[in-house]
Residue frames as qw, qx, qy, qz and C-alpha x, y, z in Angstrom:
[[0.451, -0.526, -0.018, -0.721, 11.91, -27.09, 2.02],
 [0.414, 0.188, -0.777, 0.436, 11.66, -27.98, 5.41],
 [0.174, 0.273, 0.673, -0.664, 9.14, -28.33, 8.66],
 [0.392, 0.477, 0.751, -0.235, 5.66, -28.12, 8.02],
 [0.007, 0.139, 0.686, 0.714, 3.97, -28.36, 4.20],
 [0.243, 0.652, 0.523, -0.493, 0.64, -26.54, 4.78],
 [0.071, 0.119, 0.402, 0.905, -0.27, -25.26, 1.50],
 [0.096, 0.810, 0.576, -0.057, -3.93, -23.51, 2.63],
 [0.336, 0.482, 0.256, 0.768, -3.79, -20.95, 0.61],
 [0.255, -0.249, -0.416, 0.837, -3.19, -17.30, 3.05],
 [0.139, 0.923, 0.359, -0.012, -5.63, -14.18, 2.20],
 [0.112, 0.954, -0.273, 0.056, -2.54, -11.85, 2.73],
 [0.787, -0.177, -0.131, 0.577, 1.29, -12.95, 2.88],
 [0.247, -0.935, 0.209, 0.142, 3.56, -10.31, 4.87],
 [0.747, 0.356, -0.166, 0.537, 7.09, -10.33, 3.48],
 [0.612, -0.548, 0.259, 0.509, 10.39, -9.22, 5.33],
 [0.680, 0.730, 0.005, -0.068, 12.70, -7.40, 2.95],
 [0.084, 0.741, -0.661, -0.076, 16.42, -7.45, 3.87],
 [0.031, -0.287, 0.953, 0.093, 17.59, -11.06, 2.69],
 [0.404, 0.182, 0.890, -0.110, 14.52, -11.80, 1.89],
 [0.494, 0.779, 0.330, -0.199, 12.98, -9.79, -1.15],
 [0.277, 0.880, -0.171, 0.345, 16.56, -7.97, -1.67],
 [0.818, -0.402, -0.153, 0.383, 20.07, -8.16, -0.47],
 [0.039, 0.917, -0.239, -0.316, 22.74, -5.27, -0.18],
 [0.857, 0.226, 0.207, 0.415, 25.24, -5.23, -3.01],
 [0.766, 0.109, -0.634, 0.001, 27.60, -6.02, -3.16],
 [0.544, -0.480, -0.530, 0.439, 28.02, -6.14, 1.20],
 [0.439, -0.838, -0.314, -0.080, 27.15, -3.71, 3.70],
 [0.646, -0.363, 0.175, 0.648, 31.16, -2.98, 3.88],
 [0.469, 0.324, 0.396, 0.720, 31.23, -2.07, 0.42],
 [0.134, -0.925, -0.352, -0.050, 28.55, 0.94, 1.59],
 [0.286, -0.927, 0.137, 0.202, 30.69, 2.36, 4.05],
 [0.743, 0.178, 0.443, 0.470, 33.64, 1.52, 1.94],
 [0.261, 0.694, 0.385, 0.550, 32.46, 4.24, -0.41],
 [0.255, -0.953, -0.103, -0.129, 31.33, 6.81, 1.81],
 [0.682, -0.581, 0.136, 0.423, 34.98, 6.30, 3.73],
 [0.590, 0.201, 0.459, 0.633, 36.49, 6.86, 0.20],
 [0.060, 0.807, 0.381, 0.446, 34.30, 10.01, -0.60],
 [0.486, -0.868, -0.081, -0.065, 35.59, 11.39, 2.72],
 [0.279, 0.752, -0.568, 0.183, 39.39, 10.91, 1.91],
 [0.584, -0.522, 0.576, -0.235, 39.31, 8.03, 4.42],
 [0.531, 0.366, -0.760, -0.074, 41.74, 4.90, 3.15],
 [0.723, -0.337, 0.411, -0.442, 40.18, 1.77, 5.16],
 [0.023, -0.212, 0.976, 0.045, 40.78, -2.07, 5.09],
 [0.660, -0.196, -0.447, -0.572, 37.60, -3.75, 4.22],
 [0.548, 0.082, -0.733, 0.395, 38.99, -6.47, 6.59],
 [0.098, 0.031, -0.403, 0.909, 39.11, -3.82, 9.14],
 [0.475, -0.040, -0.083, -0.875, 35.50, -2.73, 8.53],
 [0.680, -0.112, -0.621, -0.372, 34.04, -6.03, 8.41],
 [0.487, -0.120, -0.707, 0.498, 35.29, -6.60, 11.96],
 [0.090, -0.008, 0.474, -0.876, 34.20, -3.40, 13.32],
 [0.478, -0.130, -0.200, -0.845, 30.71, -3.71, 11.53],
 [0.662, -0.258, -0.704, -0.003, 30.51, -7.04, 13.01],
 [0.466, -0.206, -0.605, 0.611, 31.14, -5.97, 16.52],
 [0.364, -0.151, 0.131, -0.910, 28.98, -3.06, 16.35],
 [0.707, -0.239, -0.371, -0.552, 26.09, -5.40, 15.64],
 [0.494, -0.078, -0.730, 0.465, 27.51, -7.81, 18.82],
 [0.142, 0.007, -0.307, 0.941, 27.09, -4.61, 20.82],
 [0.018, -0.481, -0.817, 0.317, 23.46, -4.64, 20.70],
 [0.136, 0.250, -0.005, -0.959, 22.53, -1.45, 18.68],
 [0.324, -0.069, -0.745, -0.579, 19.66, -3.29, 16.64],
 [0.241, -0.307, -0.906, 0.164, 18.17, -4.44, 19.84],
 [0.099, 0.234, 0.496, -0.831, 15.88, -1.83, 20.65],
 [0.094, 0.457, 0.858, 0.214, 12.04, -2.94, 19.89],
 [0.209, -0.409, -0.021, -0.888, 10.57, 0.86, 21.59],
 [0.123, 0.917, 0.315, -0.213, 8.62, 2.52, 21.98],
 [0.390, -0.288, 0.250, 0.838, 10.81, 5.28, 19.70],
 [0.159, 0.674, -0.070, -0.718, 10.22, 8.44, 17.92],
 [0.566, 0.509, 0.626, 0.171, 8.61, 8.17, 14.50],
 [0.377, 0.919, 0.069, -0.095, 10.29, 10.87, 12.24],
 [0.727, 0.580, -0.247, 0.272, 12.86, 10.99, 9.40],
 [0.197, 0.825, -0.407, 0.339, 14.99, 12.74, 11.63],
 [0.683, -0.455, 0.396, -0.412, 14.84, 10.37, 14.28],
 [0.941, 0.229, 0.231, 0.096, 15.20, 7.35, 12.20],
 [0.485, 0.698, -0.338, 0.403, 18.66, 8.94, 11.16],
 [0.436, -0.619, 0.500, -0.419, 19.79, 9.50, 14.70],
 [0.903, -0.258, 0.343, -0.017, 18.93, 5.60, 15.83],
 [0.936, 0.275, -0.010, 0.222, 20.84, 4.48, 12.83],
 [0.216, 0.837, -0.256, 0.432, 23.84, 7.21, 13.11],
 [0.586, -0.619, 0.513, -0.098, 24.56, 6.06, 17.08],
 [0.932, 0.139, 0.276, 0.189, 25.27, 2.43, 15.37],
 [0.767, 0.601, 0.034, 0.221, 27.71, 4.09, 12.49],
 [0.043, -0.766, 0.538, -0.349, 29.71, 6.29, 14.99],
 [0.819, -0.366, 0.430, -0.099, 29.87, 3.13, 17.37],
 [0.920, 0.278, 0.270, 0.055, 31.19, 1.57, 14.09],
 [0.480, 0.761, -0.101, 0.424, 33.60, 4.09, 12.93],
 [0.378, -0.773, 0.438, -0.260, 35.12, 4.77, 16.58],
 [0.925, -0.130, 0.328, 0.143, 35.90, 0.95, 16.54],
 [0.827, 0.163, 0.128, 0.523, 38.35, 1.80, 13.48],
 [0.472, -0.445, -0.118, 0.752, 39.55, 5.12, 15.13],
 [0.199, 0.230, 0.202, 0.931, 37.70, 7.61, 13.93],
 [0.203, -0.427, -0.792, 0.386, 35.42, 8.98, 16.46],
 [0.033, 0.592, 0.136, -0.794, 35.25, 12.77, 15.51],
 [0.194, 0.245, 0.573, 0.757, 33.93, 12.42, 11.82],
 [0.314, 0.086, 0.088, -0.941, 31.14, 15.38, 10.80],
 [0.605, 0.337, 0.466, -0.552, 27.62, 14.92, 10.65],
 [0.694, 0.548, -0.121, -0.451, 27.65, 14.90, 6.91],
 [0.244, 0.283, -0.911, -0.174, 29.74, 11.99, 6.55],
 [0.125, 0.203, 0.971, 0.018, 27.08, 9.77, 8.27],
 [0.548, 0.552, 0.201, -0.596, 24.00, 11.75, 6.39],
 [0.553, 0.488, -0.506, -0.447, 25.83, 10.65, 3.17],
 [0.242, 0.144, -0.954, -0.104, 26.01, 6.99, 4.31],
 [0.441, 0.420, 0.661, -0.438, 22.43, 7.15, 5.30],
 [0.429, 0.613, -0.259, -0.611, 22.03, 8.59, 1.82],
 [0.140, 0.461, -0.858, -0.180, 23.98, 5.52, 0.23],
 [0.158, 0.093, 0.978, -0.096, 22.20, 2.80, 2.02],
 [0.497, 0.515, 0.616, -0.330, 18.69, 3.89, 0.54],
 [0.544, 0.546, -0.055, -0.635, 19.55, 4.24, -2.83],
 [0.911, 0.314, -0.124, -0.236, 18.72, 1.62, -5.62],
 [0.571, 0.635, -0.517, 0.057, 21.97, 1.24, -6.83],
 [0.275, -0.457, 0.791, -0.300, 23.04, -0.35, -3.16],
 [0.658, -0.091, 0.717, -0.212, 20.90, -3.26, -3.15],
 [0.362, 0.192, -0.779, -0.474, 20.14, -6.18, -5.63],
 [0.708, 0.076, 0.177, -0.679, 16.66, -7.85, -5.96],
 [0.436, -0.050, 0.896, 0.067, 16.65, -11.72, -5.94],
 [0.195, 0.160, -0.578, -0.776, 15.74, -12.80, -9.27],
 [0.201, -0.368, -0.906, -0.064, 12.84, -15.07, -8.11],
 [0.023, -0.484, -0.581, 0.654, 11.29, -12.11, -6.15],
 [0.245, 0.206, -0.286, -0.903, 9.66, -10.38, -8.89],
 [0.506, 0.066, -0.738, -0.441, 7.99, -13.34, -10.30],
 [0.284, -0.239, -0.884, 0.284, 6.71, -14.71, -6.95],
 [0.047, 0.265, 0.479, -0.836, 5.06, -11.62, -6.24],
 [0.296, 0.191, -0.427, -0.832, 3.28, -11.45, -9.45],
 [0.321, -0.137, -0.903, -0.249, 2.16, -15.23, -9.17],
 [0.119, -0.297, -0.768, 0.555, 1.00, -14.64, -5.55],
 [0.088, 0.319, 0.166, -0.929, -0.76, -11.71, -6.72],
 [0.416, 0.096, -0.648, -0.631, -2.09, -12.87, -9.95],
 [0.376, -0.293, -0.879, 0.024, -3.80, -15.79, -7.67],
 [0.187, -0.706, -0.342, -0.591, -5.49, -13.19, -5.62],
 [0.701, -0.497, -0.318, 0.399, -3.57, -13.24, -2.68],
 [0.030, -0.990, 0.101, -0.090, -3.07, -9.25, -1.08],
 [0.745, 0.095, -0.194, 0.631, 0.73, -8.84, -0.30],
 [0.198, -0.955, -0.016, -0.218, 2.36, -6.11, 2.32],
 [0.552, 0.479, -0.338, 0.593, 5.64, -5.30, 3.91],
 [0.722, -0.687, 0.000, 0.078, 6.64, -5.83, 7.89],
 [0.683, 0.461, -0.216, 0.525, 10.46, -4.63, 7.98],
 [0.429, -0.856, -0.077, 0.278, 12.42, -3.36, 10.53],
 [0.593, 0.487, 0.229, 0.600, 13.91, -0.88, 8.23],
 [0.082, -0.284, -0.187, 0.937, 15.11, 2.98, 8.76],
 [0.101, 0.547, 0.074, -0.828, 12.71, 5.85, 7.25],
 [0.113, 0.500, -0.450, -0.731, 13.61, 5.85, 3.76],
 [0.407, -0.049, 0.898, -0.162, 11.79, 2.35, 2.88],
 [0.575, 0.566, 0.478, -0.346, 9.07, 3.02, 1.09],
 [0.416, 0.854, -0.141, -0.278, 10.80, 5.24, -1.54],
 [0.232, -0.276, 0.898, 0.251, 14.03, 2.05, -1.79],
 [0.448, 0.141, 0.881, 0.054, 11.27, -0.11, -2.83],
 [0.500, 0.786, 0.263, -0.252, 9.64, 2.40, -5.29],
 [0.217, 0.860, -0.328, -0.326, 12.69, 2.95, -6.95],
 [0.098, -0.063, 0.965, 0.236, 13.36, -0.78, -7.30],
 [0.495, 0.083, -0.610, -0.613, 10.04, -1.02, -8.95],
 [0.282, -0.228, -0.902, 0.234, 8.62, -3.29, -6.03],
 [0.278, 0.146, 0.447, -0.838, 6.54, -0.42, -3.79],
 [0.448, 0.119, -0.186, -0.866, 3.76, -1.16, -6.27],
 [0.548, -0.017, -0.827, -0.122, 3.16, -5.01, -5.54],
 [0.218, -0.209, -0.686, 0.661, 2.49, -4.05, -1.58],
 [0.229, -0.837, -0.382, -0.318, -1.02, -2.56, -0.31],
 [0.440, -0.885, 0.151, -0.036, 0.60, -1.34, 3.14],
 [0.608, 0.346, -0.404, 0.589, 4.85, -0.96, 3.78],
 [0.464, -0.817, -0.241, -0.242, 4.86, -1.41, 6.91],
 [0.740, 0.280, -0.374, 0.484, 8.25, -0.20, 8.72],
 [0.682, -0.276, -0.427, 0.526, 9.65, 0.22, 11.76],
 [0.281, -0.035, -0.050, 0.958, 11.32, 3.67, 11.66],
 [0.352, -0.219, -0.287, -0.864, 7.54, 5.02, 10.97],
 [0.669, -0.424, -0.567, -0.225, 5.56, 2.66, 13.27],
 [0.264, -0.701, 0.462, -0.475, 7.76, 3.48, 16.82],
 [0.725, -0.318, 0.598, -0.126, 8.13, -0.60, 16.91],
 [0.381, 0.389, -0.720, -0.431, 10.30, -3.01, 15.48],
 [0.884, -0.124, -0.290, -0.343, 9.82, -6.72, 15.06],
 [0.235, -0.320, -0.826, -0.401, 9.68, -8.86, 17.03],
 [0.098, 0.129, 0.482, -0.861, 7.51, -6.61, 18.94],
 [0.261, 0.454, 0.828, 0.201, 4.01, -7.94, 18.62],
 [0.227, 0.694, 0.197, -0.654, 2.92, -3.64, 18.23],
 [0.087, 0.563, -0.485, -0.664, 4.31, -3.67, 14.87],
 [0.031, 0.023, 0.945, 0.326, 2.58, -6.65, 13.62],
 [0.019, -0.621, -0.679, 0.392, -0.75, -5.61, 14.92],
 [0.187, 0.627, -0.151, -0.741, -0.24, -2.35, 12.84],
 [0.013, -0.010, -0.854, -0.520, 0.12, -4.48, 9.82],
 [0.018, 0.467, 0.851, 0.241, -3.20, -6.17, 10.30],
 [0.035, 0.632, 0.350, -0.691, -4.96, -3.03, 11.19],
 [0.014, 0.506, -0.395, -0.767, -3.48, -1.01, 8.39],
 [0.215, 0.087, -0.878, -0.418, -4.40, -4.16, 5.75],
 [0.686, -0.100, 0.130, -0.709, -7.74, -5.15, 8.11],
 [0.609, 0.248, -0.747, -0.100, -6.37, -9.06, 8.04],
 [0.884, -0.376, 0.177, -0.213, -7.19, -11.43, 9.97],
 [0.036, -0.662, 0.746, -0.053, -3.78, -12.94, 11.35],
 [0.744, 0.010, 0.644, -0.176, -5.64, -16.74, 11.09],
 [0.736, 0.365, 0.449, 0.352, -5.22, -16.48, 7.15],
 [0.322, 0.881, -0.345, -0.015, -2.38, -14.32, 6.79],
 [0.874, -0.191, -0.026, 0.446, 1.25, -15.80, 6.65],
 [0.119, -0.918, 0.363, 0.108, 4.77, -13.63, 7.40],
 [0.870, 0.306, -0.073, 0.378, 7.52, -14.57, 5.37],
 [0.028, 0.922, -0.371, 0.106, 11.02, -12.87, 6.72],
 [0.806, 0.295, -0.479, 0.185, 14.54, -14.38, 7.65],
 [0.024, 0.478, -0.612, 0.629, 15.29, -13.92, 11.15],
 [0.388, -0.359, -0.835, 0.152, 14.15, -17.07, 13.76],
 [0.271, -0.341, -0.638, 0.635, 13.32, -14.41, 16.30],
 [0.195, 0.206, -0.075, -0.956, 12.31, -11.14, 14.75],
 [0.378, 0.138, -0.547, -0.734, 10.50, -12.77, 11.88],
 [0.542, -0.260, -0.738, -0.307, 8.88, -16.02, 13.29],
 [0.191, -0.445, -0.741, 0.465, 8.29, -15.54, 16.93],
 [0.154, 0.223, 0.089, -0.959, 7.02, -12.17, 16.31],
 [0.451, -0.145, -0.405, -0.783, 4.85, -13.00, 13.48],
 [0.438, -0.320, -0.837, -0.075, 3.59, -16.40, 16.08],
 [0.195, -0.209, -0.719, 0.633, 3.08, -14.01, 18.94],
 [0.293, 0.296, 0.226, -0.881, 0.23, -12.61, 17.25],
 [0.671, 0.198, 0.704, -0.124, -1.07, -15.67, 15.73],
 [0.519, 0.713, -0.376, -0.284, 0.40, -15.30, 11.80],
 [0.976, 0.112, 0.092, 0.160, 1.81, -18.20, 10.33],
 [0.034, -0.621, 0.692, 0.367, 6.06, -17.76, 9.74],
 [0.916, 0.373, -0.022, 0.145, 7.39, -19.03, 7.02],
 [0.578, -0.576, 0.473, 0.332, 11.44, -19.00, 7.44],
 [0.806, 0.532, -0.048, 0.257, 13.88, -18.43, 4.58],
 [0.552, -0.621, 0.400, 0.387, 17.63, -18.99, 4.90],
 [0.628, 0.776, 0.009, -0.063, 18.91, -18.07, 2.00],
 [0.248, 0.769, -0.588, 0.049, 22.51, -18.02, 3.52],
 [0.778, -0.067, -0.625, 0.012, 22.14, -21.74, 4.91],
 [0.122, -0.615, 0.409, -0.663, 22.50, -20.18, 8.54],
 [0.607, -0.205, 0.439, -0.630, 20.26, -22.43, 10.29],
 [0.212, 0.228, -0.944, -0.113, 20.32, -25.84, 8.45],
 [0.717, -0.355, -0.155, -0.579, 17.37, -28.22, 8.84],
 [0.653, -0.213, -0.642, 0.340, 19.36, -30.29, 11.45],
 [0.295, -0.016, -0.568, 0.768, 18.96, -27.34, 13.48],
 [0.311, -0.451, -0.585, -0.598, 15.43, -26.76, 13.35],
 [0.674, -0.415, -0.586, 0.175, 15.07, -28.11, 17.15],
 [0.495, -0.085, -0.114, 0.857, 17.85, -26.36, 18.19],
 [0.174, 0.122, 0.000, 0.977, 16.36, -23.20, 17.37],
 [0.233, 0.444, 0.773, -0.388, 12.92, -24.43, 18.72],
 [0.431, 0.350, -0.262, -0.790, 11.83, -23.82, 15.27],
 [0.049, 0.028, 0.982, 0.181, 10.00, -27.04, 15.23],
 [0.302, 0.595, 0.742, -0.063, 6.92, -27.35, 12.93],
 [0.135, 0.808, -0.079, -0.568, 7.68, -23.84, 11.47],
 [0.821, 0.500, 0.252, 0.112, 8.11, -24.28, 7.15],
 [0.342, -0.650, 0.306, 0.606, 11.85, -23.44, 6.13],
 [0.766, 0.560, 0.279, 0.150, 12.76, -22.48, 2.41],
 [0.537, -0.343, 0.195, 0.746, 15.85, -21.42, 0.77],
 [0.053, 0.149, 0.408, 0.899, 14.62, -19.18, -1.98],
 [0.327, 0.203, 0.354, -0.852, 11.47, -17.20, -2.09],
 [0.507, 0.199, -0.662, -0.515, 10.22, -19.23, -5.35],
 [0.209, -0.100, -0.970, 0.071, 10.01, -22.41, -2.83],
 [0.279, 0.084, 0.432, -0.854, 7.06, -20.15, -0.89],
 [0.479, 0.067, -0.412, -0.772, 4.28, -21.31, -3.65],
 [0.565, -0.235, -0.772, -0.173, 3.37, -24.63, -3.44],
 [0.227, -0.102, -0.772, 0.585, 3.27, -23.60, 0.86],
 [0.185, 0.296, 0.477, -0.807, 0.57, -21.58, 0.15],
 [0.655, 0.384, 0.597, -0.260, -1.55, -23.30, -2.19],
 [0.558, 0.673, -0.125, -0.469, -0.09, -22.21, -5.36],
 [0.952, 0.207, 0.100, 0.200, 1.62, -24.36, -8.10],
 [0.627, -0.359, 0.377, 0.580, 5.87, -24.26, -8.48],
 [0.374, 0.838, -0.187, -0.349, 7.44, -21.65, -11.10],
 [0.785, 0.564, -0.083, 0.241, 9.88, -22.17, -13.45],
 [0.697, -0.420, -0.040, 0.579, 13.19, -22.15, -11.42],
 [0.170, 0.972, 0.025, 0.163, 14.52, -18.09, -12.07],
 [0.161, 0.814, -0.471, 0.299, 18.12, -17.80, -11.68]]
């Protein structure tokens, strides 16, 4: 752990979920992988990993809204991104139903895998009477991913993007949170993995960040650097306890 050891214990902790509650498995290739396979299409992973990397270059993630708040809509934003992704490896004319079934793909269970410490941190956090809720900048389908991993039921509010018409780090979408939950943002804390989404957002409405790099992205020599100075960093979600007044588990996986 790393930057600043407050451990006053929060009233509510917000939680991020992609790389930080849950990661896709086995990679965000392997997704469209499948779907390409179901569709008769014979890809290089290689290949895919480049284009999905250069969609996300391209700037399709960056839009904070204002934006339309229905299922069908939240398909659409995410669909421009998969054609943008699939034209990159020359296939520009595929049908609708090939990216409905790889929206389909990315929200069920079987895609992602739940860090083994995240089950047991939520329980502890709970068990100590601390409320727990969900800030995510996530498509539609969110709520019902995390009911069907067996998580929806540890959260009072799931709060997500594709249903709020802002993502993070737009301070509209944090401001729904505490509404929704009635928290006071002086003793809540926001746990998520992105310097910008996750911790300026949660500071521009006066929530503590906590910061987890789980993939060692950021490094505490670059703390400065990322003018994340004084902001608590942790590599696993297990290190979160002692920051917020509780006592260290048993190390889980």
């Amino acid at each position: 752990m790393d930057g600043a050891k407050s451990s006053t214990r929060p009233e509510i902790v917000f939680f991020d979920v992609g790389d930080t509650l849950l990661r896709v498995d086995p990679s965000w290739e392997a997704v469209y992988l499948r779907a390409c396979r179901e569709h008769g299409l014979r890809l290089d992973q290689a290949d895919v990993e480049r284009a999905f990397r250069q969609a996300i270059r391209e700037g399709f993630w960056d839009e904070e809204g204002p934006f339309e708040t229905t299922m069908e809509a939240s398909y659409r934003r995410v669909q421009g991104f998969d054609q943008r992704m699939m034209a990159l490896l020359g296939h520009a004319d595929l049908p609708d139903a090939f990216y409905r079934r790889v929206a389909d793909l990315f929200v069920a269970a079987d895609a992602w895998h739940v860090f083994p410490e995240t089950r047991p941190v939520l329980q502890a956090l709970a068990g100590a009477g601390v409320r727990l809720a969900v800030i995510s900048n996530w498509v539609w389908g969110l709520p019902e991913l995390l009911h069907e991993l067996d998580l929806a039921r540890h959260f009072e509010a799931i709060v997500v993007s594709a249903r709020v018409g802002y993502q993070k780090p737009q301070p509209e979408i944090f401001r729904h949170a505490l509404d929704v939950t009635r928290a006071d943002p002086a003793r809540a804390v926001h746990v998520g993995d992105n310097p910008a989404a996750d911790v300026r957002g949660a500071q521009a409405v006066g929530i503590r960040p906590i910061l987890i790099d789980r993939r060692d992205r950021i490094g505490s020599g670059n703390i400065a650097d990322q003018g994340l100075t004084g902001v608590a960093l942790i590599r696993r979600l297990d290190e979160l306890l002692p920051l917020v007044g509780l006592g260290a588990l048993a190390r889980v996986g």
